[in-house]
C-alpha positions in Angstrom: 31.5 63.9 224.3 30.4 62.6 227.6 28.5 59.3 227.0 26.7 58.8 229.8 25.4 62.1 229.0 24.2 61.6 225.3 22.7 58.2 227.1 20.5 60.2 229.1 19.1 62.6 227.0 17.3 59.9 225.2 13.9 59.0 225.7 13.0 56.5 228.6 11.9 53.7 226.7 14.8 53.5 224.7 16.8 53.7 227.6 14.4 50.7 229.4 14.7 48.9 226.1 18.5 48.9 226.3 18.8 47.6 229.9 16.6 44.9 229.1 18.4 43.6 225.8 21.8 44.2 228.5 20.4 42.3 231.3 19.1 39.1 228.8 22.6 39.3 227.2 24.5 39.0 230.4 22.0 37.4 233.2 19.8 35.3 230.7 23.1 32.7 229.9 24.5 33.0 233.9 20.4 32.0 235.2 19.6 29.5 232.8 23.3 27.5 233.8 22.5 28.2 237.5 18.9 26.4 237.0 19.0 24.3 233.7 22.3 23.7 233.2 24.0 25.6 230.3 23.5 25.2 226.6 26.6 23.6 225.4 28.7 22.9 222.1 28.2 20.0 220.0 31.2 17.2 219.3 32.4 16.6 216.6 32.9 13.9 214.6 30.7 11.7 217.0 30.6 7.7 217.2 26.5 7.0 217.6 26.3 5.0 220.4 22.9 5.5 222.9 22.3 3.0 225.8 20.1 -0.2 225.6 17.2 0.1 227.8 16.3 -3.2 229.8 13.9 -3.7 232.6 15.3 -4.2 236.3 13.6 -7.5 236.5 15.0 -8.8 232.9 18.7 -7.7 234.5 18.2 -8.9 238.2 17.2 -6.4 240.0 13.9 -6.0 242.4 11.9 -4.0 240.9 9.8 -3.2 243.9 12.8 -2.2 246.1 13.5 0.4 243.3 10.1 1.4 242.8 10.1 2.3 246.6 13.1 4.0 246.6 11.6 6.5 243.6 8.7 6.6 245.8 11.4 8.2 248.8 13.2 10.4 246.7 10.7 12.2 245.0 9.0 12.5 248.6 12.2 13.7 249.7 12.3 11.7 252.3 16.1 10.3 251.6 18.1 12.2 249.6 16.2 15.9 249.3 17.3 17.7 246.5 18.4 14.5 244.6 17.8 15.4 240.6 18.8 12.3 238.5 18.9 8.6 239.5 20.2 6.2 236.6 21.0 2.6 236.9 22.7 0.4 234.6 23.0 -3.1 234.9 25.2 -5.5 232.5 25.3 -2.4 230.3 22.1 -1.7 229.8 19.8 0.5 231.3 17.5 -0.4 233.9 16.4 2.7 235.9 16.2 6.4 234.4 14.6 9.0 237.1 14.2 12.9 237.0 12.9 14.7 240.0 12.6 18.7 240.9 12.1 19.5 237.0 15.4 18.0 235.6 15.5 16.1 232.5 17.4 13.9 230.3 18.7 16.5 227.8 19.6 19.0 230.7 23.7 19.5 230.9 24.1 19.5 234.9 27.5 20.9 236.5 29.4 17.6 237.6 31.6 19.4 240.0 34.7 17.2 240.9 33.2 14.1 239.2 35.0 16.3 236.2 38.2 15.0 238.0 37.7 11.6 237.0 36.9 12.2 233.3 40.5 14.0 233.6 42.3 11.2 235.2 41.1 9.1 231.9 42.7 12.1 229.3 45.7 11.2 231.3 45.6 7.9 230.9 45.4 8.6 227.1 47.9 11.1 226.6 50.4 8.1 228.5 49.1 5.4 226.0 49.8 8.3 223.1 53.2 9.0 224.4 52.4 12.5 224.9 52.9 11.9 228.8 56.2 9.7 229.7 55.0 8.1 232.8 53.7 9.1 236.1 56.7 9.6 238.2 57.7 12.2 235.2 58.6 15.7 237.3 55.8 18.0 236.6 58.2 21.1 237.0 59.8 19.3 233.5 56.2 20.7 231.6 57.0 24.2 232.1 59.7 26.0 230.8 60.2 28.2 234.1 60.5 25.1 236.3 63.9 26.2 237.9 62.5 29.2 238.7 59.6 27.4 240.5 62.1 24.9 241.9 64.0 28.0 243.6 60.9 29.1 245.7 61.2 25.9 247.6 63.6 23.0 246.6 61.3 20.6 247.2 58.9 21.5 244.2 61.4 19.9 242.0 60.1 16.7 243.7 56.7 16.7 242.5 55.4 14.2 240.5 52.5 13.4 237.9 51.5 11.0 240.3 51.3 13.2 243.0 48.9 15.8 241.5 46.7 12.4 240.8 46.5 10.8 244.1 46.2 14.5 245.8 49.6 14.7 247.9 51.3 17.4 245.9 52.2 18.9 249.4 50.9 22.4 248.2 49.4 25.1 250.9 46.4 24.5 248.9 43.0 24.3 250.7 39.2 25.1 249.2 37.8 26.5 252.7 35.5 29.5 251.8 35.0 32.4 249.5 38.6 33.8 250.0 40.3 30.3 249.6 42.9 29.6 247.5 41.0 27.6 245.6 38.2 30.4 245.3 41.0 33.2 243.9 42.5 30.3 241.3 38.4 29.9 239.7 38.7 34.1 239.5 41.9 33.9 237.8 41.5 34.8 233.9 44.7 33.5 233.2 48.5 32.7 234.5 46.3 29.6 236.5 49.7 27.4 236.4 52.0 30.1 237.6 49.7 31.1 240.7 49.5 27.3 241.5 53.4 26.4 241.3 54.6 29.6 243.2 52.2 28.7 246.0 54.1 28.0 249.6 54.3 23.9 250.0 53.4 22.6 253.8 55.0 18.8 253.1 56.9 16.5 250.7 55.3 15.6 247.8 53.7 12.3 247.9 53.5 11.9 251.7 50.3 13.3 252.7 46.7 13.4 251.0 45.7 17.1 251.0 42.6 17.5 248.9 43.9 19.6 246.1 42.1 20.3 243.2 45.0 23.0 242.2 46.5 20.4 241.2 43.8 18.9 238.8 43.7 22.2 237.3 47.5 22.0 236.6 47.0 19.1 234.6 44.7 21.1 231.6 48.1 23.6 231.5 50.3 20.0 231.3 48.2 18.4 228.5 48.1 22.0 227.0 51.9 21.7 226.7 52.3 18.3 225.2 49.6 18.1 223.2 49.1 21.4 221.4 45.5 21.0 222.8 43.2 22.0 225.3 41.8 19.8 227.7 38.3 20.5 226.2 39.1 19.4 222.3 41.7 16.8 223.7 38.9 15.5 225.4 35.8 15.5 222.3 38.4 14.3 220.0 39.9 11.0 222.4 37.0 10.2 224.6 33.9 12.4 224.1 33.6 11.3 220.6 34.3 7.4 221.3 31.7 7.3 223.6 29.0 8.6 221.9 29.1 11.9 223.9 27.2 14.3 221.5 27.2 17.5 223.9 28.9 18.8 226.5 29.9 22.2 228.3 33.5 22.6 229.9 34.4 25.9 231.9 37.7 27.6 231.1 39.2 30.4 232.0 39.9 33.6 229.3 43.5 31.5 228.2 41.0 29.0 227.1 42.8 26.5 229.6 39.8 24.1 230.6 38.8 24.1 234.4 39.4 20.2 234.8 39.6 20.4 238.6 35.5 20.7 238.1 34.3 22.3 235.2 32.6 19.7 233.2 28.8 19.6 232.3 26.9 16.5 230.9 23.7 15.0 230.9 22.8 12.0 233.4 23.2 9.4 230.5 26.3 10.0 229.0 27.9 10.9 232.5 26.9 7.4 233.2 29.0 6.3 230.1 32.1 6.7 232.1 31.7 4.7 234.8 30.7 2.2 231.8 33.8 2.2 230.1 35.7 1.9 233.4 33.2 -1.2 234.3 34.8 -2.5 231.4 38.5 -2.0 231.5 38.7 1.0 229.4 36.9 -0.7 226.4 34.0 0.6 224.2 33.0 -1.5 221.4 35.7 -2.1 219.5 37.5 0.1 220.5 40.3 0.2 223.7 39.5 4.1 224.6 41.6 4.0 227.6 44.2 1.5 228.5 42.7 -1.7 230.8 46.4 -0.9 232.5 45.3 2.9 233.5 42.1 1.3 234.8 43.4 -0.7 237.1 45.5 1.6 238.4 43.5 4.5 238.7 41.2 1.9 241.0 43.7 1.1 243.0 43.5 2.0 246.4 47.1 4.6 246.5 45.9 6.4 249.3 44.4 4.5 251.9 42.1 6.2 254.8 41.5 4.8 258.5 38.2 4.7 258.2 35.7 1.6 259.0 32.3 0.5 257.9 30.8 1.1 254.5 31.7 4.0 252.1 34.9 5.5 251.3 38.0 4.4 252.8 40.8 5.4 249.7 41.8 7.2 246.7 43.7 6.0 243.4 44.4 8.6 240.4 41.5 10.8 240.8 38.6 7.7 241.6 37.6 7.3 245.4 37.8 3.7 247.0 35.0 2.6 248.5 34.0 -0.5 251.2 32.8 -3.6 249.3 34.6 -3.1 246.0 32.9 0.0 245.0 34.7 2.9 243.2 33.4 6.5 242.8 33.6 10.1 240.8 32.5 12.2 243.7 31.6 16.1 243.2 30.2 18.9 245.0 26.6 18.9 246.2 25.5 15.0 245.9 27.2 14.0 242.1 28.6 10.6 242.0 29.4 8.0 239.4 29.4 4.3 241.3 31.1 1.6 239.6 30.3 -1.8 241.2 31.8 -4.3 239.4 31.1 -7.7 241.4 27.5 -6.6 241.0 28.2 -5.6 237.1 27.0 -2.2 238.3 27.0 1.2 237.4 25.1 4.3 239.2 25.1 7.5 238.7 23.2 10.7 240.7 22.8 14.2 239.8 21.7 16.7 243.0 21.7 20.0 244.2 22.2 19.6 248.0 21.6 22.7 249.4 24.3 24.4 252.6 22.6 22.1 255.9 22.4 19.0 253.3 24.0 16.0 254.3 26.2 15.6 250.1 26.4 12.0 251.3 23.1 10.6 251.2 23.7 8.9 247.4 25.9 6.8 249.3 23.6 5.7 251.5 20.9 4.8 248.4 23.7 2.9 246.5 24.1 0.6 249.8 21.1 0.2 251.5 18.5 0.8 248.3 20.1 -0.3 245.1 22.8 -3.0 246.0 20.6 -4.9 248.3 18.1 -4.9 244.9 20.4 -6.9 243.0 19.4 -10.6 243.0 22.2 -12.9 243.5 20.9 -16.0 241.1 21.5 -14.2 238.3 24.5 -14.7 235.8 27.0 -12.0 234.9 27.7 -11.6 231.4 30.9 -13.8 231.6 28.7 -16.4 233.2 29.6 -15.9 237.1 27.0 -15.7 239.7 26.0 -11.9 240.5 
């Protein structure tokens, strides 16, 4: 029997009550992640840990430089679009601000800021053994490897370290709606096999080409050695540790985890990670990631010709800034800023719309929020800030 025929020899208002329960099903979930941020899953087996709150006077900072800058943004006179401003000085929190109807328990997309979240599961799985090291061949994850190797020889070349520092030599580019990077997010699965089989335009490891391919080959890697998903891999060795109680990671219908840029979190415990890297890895008690992977994935491994203040190099998935600052940079104005001659961390949430200057937070963190810091006061380990 013909369905659509049966469907429409029922009464209208059924028929209107169906296409309404449809449309909440489907469009109900997709709007309230496109404003709100989605609903996410809970952790498991959690460590309670919630930040201190301080003032920015008790911690060193002017108080009326930051009130002014609030003042700006929710004026929109500096960084339209901006939606969450946290500051957190000597590991407590100093500066909490929502503007444009966020809020703290809102889980906001942290577009490639997911990257560095990633880099630290890879610093894990090296400390657990579960990665050798990173001049390990990634070809030697995947069974089909020689097959990959035989497209062009010199995929058999390609390191760990490469995919991390973003000179995999891949054609790999994320230029538009028909970019390659634009048909991997469509692909429900085979995400590894469509990566390694693309053409490669240069040796690995001699030329940064922004890749985030590459990133997303490294949830199919930990996949492989672990037994795990990047997702639970992730709640089990760093969520949980840091007192991350809720979180929303995309993944495609293979359940491999999007960690090119997937990742949702709140304001606060986004913030956490540039904590923990402020810190050498170290939470507590507890060494979550090693104080070696740290320094390393600060180290400036690419570095740019650039001058003046902001970025000017990239370690394993962390961008180098001027004046000893490091950054998680995503998509549409998210950053993490770790600053730690200043025992700093800052993190922004925005929405910058196409016309938007992205790189505005950059601007607050040097001429706003840095200059606020008083330089009488004494760091933790009792230098001068």
């Amino acid at each position: 029997m013909n369905l659509l025929r049966v469907f429409r020899s029922w009464p209208l208002g059924i028929r209107l009550a169906l296409f309404g329960v449809f449309f909440a099903a489907v469009w109900v979930p997709i709007l309230h992640t496109w404003f709100r941020g989605p609903w996410g899953a809970s952790v498991r087996n959690v460590h309670p840990w919630e930040w201190p709150v301080s003032t920015a006077a008790t911690e060193g900072l002017d108080p009326e430089k930051l009130a002014k800058l609030v003042t700006r943004i929710g004026a929109d006179e500096c960084c339209p679009h901006l939606q969450a401003l946290l500051v957190a000085r000597h590991g407590r929190l100093v500066m909490e601000e929502y503007f444009h109807g966020w809020g703290p328990d809102l889980l906001h997309t942290l577009q490639s800021v997911t990257k560095s979240f990633t880099s630290a599961l890879v610093g894990i799985a090296l400390s657990r053994g579960e990665f050798k090291d990173v001049d390990e061949r990634v070809l030697e994850y995947f069974p089909r490897g020689n097959e990959y190797a035989a497209l062009d020889e010199r995929k058999a070349s390609l390191r760990l370290r490469d995919l991390l520092t973003m000179r995999t030599g891949v054609d790999y580019d994320e230029n538009g709606v028909f970019s390659p990077h634009a048909r991997l997010n469509l692909l429900p699965w085979g995400r590894d096999a469509w990566y390694l089989r693309r053409p490669m335009l240069s040796s690995p490891g001699t030329l940064f080409r922004y890749d985030s391919g590459g990133v997303v080959l490294l949830s199919s890697m930990l996949r492989r050695r672990t037994g795990m998903h990047a997702e639970a891999y992730a709640e089990r060795y760093l969520f949980a540790p840091l007192g991350i109680k809720r979180q929303s990671w995309r993944a495609n219908l293979a359940g491999h985890t999007h960690t090119g840029g997937g990742l949702y979190l709140t304001a606060r415990d986004t913030a956490k990670l540039g904590q923990l890297y402020l810190q050498g890895g170290r939470w507590g008690d507890a060494q979550v990631v090693p104080e070696a992977w740290v320094r390393e994935s600060l180290r400036r491994h690419v570095a740019f010709d650039a001058h003046g203040r902001g970025v000017i190099g990239y370690g394993y998935l962390w961008w180098v800034l001027s004046d000893g600052v490091y950054a998680a940079i995503g998509r549409w104005g998210q950053y993490i800023f770790v600053v730690p001659e200043q025992d700093l961390v800052v993190t922004v949430f925005s929405m910058a719309r196409p016309g938007t200057d992205p790189n505005k937070p950059i601007e607050i963190l040097y001429d706003h929020i840095m200059p606020a810091v008083s330089r009488d006061m004494a760091m933790p380990d009792g230098r001068r800030s």
